[in-house]
Structures are given as C-alpha cells and as structure tokens.
TORKOLDO-529568 format. One line per 8 residues: their letters; for each residue x, y, z of N, C-alpha, C. Coordinates in steps of 0.001 Angstrom, whole numbers, plus 500000, padded with zeros to 6 digits. Atoms other than C-alpha are relative to their C-alpha. Example, Ala and Ser with C-alpha at 12.3 -4.5 7.8 and 13.67 -1.06 7.14 Angstrom:
! residues 2
AS) 500890:498810:500000:512300:495500:507800:500900:501200:500000 ~ 499180:498810:499940:513670:498940:507140:499230:501090:500730
This chain:
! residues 231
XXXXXXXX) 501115:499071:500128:308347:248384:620091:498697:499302:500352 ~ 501087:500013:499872:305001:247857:621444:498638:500636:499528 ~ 501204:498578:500123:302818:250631:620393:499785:499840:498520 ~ 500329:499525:501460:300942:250356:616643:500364:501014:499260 ~ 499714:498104:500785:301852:253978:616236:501258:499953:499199 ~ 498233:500470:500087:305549:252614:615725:500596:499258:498790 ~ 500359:500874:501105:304742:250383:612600:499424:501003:498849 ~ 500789:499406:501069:303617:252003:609239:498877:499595:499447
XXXXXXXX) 501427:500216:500210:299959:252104:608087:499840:499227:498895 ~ 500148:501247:501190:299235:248698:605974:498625:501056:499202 ~ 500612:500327:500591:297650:249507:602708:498716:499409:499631 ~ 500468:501016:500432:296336:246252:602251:500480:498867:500825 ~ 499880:501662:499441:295445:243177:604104:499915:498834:499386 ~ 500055:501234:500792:295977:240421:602329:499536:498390:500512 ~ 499896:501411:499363:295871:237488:604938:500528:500463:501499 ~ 499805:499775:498373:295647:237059:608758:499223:498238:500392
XXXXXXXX) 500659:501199:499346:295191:233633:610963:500647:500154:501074 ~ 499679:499957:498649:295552:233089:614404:501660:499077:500147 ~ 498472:500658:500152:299339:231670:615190:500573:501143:501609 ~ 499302:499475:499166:301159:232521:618604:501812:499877:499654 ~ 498222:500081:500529:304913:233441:618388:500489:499082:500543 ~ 499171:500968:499678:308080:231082:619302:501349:500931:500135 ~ 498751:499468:499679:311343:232091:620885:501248:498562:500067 ~ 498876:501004:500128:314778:230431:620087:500658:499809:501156
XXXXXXXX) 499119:499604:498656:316230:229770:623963:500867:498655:499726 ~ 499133:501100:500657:319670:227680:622877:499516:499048:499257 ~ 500977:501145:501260:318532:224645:621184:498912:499662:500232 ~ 501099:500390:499758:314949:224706:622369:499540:501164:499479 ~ 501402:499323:500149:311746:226132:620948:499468:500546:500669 ~ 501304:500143:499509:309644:227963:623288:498650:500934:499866 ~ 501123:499158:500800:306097:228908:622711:499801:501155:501201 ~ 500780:498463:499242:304623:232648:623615:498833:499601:500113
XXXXXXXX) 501339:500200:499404:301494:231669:625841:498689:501209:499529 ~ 500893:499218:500055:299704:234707:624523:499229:499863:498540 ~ 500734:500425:500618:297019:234662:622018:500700:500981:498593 ~ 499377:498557:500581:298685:236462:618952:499438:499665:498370 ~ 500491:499573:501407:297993:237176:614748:500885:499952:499234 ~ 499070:499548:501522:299746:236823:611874:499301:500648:499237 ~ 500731:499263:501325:299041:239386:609094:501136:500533:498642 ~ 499108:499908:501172:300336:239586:605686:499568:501078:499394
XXXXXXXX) 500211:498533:500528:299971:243250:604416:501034:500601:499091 ~ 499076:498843:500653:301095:245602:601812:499688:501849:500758 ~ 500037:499215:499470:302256:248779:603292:499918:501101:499132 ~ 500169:499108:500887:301852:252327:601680:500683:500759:499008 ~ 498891:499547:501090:305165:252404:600610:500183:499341:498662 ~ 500717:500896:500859:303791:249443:598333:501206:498618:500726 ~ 499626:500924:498990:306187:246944:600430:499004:498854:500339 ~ 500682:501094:499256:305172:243293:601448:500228:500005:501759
XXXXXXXX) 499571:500225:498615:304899:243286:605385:499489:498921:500467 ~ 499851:501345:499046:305233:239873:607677:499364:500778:501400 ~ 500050:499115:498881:303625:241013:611144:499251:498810:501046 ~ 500909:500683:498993:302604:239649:614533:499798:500815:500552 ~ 500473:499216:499165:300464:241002:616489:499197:499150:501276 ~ 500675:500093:498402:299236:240729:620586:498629:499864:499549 ~ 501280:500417:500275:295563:239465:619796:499411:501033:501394 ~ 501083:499620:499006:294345:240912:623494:500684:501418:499973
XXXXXXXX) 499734:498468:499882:296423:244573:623165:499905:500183:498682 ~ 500232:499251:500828:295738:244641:619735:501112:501139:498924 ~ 499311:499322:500124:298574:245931:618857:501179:499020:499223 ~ 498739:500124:500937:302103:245319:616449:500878:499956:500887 ~ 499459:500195:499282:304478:243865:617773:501311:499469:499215 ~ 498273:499795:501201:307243:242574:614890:498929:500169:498646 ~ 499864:499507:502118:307339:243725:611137:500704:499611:499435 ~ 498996:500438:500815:309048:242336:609176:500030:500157:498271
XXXXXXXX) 500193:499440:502093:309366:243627:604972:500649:498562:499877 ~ 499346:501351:500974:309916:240544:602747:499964:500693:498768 ~ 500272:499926:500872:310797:240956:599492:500282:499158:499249 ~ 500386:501024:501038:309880:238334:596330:501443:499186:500314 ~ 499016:500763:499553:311975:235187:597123:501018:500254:500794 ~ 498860:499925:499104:313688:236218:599944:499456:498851:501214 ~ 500337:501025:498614:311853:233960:602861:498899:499134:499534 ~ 500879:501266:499959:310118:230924:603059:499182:499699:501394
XXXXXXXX) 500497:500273:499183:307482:229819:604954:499402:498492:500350 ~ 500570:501179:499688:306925:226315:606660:500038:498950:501060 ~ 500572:500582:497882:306233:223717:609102:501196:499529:499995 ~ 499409:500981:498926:308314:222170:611172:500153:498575:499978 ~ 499881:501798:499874:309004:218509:610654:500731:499070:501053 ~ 499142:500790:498719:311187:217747:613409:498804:499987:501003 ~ 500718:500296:498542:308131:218643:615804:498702:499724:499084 ~ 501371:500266:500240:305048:217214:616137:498763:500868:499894
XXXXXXXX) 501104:498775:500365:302686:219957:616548:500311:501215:498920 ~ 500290:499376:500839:301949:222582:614621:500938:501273:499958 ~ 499229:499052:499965:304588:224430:614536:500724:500097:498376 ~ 499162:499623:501647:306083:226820:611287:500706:500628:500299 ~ 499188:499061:499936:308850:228737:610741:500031:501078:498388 ~ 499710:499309:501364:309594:231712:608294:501901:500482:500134 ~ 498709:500086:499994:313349:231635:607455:500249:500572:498757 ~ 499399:499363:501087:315183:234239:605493:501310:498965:499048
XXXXXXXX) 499010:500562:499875:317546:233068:602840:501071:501056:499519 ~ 498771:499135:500239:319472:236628:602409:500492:500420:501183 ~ 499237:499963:498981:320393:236368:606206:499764:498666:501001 ~ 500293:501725:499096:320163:233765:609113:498708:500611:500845 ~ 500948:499273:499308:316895:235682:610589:498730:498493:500108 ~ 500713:501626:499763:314307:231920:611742:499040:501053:501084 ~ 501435:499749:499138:310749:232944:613115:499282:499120:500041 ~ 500616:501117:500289:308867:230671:614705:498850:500088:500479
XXXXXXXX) 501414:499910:500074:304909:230147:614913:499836:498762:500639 ~ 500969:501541:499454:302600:227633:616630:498624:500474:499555 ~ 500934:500005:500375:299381:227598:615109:498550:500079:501131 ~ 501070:499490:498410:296157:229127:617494:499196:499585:498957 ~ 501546:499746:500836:293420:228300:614360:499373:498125:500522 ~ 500478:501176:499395:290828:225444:615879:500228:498566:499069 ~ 500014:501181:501694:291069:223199:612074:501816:500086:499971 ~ 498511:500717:499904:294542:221816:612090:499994:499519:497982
XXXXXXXX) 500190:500290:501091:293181:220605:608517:500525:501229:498980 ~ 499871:498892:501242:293570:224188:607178:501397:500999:499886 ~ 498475:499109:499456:297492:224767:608144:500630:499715:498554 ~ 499229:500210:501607:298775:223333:604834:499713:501155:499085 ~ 500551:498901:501041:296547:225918:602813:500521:501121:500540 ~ 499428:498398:499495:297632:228949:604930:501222:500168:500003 ~ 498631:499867:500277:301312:227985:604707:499967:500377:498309 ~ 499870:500464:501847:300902:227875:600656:499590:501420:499905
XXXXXXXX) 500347:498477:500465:298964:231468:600610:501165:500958:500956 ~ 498597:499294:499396:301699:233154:602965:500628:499681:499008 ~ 499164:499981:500626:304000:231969:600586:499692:500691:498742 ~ 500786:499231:501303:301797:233129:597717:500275:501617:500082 ~ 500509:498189:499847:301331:236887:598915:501712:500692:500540 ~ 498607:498907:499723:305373:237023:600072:500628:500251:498841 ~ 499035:499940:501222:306694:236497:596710:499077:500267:498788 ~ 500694:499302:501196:304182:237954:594547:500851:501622:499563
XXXXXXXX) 499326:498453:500028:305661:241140:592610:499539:500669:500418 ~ 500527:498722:499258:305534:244527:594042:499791:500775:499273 ~ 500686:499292:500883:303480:246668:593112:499868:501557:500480 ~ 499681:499293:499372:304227:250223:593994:498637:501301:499453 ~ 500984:499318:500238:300995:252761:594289:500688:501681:499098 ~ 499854:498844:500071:300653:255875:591921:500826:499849:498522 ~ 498525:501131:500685:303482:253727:589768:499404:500332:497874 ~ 500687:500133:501013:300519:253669:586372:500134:501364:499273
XXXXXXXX) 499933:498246:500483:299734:257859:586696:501251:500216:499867 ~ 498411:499341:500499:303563:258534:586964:500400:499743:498885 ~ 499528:500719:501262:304606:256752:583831:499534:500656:498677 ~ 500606:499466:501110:301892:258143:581907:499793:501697:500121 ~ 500053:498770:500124:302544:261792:583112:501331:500188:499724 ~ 498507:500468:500360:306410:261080:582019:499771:499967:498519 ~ 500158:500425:501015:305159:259790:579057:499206:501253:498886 ~ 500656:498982:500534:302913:262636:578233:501160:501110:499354
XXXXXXXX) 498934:499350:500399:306052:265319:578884:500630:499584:499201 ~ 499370:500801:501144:308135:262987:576688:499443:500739:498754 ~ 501174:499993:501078:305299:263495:574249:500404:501664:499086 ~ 499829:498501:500056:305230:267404:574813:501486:500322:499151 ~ 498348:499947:500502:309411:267325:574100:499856:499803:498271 ~ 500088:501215:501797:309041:265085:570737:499052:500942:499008 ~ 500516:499049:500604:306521:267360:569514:500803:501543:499678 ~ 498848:498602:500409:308676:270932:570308:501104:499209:498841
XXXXXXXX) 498659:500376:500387:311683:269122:568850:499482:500203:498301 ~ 500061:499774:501272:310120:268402:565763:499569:500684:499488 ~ 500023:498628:500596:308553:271408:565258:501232:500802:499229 ~ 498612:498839:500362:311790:273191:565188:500732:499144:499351 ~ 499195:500536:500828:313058:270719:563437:499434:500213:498286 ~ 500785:499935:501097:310447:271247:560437:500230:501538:499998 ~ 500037:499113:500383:310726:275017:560703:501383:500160:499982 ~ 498509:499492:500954:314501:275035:559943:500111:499131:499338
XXXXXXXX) 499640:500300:501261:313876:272679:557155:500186:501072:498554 ~ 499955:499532:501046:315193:273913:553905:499705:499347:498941 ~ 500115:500730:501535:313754:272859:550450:500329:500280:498880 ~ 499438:499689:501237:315138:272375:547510:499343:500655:499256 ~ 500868:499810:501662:314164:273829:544008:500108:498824:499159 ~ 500751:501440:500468:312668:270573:542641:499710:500852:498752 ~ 500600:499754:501357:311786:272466:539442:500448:499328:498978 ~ 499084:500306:501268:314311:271215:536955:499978:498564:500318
XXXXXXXX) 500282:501319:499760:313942:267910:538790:498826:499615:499416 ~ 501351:500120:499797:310431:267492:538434:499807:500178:498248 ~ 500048:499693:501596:310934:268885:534536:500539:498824:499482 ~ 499040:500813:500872:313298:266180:533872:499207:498757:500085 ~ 500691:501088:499900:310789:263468:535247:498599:499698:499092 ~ 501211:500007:500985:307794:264657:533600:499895:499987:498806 ~ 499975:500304:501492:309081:265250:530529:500153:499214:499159 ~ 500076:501469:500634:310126:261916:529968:498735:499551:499349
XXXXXXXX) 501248:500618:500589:308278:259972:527424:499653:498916:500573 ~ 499598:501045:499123:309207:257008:529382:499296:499687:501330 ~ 500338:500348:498276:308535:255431:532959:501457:500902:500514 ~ 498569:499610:499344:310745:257111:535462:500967:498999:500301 ~ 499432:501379:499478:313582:255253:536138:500401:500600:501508 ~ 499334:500527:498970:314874:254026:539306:500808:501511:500681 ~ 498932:498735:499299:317952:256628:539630:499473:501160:499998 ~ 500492:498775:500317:316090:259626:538559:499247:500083:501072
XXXXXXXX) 500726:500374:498434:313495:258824:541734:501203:500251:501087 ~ 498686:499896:498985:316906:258258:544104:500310:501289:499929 ~ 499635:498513:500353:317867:261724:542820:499263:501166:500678 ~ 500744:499028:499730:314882:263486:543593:499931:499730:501503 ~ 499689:500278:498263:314742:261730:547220:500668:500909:500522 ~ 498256:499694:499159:318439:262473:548156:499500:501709:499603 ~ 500288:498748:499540:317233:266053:547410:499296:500578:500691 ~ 500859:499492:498737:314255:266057:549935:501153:499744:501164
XXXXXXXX) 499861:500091:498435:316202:263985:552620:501325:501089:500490 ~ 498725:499194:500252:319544:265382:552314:500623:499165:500261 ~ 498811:501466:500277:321281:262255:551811:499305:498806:499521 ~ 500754:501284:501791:321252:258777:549817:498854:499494:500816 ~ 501667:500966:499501:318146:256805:549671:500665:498798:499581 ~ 499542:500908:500420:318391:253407:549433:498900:499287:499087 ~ 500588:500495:500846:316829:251119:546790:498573:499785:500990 ~ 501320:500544:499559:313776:250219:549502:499121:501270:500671
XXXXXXXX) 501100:498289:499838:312952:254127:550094:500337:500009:501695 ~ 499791:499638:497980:314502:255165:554411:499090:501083:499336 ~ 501069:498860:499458:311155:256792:555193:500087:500558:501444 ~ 499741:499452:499036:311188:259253:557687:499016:500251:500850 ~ 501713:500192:499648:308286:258724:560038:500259:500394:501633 ~ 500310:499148:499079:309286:261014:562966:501268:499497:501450 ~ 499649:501161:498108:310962:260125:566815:499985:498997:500076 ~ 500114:500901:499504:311310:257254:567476:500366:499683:501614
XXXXXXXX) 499632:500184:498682:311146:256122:571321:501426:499927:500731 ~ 498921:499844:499949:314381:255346:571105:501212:501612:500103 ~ 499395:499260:499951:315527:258945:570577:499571:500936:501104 ~ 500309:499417:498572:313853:260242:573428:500279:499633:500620 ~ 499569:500684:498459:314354:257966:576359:501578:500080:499910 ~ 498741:500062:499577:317863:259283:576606:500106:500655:501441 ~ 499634:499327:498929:319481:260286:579961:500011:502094:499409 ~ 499198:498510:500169:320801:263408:578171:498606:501048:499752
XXXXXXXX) 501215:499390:499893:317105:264502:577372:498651:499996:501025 ~ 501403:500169:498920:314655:263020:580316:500734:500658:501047 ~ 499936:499367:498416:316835:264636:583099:500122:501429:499770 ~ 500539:498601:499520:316671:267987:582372:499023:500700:500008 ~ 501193:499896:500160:313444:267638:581509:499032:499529:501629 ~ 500521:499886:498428:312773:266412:585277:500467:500986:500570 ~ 499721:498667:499148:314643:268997:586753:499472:500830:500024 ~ 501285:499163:500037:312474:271556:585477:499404:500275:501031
XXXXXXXX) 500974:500254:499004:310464:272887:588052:498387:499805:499880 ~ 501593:500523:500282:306851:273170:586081:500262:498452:499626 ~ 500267:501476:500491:307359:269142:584939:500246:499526:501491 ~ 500411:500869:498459:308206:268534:588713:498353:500154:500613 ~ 501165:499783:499551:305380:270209:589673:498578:499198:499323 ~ 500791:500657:500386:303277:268348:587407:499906:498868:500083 ~ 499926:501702:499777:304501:264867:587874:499779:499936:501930 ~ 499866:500527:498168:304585:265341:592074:498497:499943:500378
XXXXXXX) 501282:500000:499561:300622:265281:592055:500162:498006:499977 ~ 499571:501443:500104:301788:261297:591042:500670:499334:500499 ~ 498991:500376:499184:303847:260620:593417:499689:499469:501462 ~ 500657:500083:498666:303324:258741:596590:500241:500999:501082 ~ 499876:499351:499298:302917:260628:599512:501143:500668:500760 ~ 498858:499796:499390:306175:260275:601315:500766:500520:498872 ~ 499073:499820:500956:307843:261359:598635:499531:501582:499613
C-alpha cells in the first residue's frame, strides 16, 4: 500500500525521528536510499502503531500494531553504523532501520523511548464513560431488586416478643435478643449479629443478571453514546 488513505487515522503521536528503512536481500542488509520517518502512534481503535513513512510523498507506507511485550527495539551490533532493528518475539517478523537524525549521540535515547511507548498498557478510548454507564444501570437493577424485595417483606407480630423483653426486671439476655432477630431476618443470627446491609457487588456482577440487562434495547441505547465509534 502506498496511499495514507489505506492506514487508519492515528489518535496520538507519541514519537517520530528521522530513520530510513532496510531490506533483508539473503544474508545482506540493504539500505532504502530514500529519506523516510518513523512514527510511534496510538490509533483510534486505542492500538499501539509502529509506522514508516516516505518523508518526500508524505505518505504511510508500513504499519505495523505492537502489542505490550511483543517486539523489541534495537541496534545492531554486528554493524557499525547506525543501524536498528525491531524484532517480533510472537513471530519471526525483523525490521530494519538506519538512522537519518544528524546527532548520532541521541540514538540510544530514541531506542529506549520506542521501547517505552511499545509496551506501555493500552489504553482503549471511551473505556472510563462505558464502565461508569454499566455501573450506573447496575446501580438502577440493585435498586429495583431491592425495592421488590422490601415490598414483599413480611413482618412479624413482635408484640408478645417485645412484652417478654420489656417486662423483664432484668437485662435482656443474649437468647431472648437471638429470638427476636431470627424473627426479623427469617433465620438464625449468630452470636456477632449477620447484618443485612443490602447488594453486595458480588451479587450483581453475575453473567445471569448483566446480560440481559445489555440486551435490552433502552440500556443499549444508552451505553452506545460510550462506545467508540467503530463500534
């Protein structure tokens, strides 16, 4: 591919220095005479992209997606000049660079930030609002639930309970308390009082309750304003 149009629209530029490409012809190196760009970009799909580009057409010319510890980037020690390579290690894929920047001094630092910006985590746009419009519906759910869970509570008649505690001349004891509990919760209490203090996260984040709660079409419709574009 030649044509920019052909490449997806970077995000974010993170890093660019001058560097002409290298072609593998059998066991020799040889350099691309043309003036060309490295640029390290996140794309809009939130993706790390590797890219060279034609310096005088201006234009994209490889792409390459990395993702966190998959490729390395560095020089060359067998040759003398300034030559790097970026070498995958989840296939046999070897790209090779010759350095176009006039300071030869500042190739160490630009190998070290390439490596910095390929294996940084990804960070996927939109990623913050989705979570917390998920989190909201969640919210919405946990609330109905326990509604209807409070309006088909039934309560006891505590009267004769409540007679038997007060009338004591005594402190209440212990069991007489357990008694009156086990008739709010509707089962035993234990000596340190199971308080009942609502949902817990745990009982929501199930499969069996967040997916039919996406399916929905108003909760799609409300979460797809959060959603990246392509999607």
């Amino acid at each position: 591919m030649s044509s920019s149009e052909a490449f997806p629209v970077m995000q974010e530029i993170m890093l660019e220095f001058r560097a002409g490409k290298m072609s593998l012809q059998g066991t020799r190196v040889v350099p691309d005479a043309r003036k060309g760009l490295v640029r390290i970009a996140r794309g809009d799909e939130g993706l790390i992209h590797f890219q060279w580009l034609d310096r005088n057409q201006n234009t994209v010319e490889d792409d390459q997606i990395v993702f966190p510890d998959e490729a390395l980037f560095e020089k060359v020690n067998q040759s003398s000049d300034r030559v790097y390579i970026l070498k995958f290690n989840s296939d046999d894929r070897k790209l090779f660079f010759w350095m176009q920047e006039p300071r030869a001094e500042g190739d160490a630092e630009l190998c070290s930030s390439v490596n910095q910006y390929l294996n940084q985590p990804l960070e996927f746009p939109g990623e913050e609002g989705l979570a917390a419009a998920i989190t909201e519906e969640l919210e919405d759910m946990a609330e109905d639930n326990t509604s209807s869970r409070a309006g088909n509570l039934v309560v006891p008649n505590l009267s004769s309970e409540v007679s038997d505690v007060t009338s004591s001349s005594g402190p209440v004891k212990l069991a007489d308390l357990q008694r009156i509990l086990n008739n709010l919760s509707g089962g035993p209490v234990g000596i340190a009082g199971d308080q009942d203090e609502g949902l817990a996260l745990g009982d929501i984040l199930k499969p069996e309750l967040i997916m039919p709660l996406l399916e929905a079409l108003p909760v799609q419709e409300r979460l797809s304003s959060h959603l990246p574009e392509r999607f």
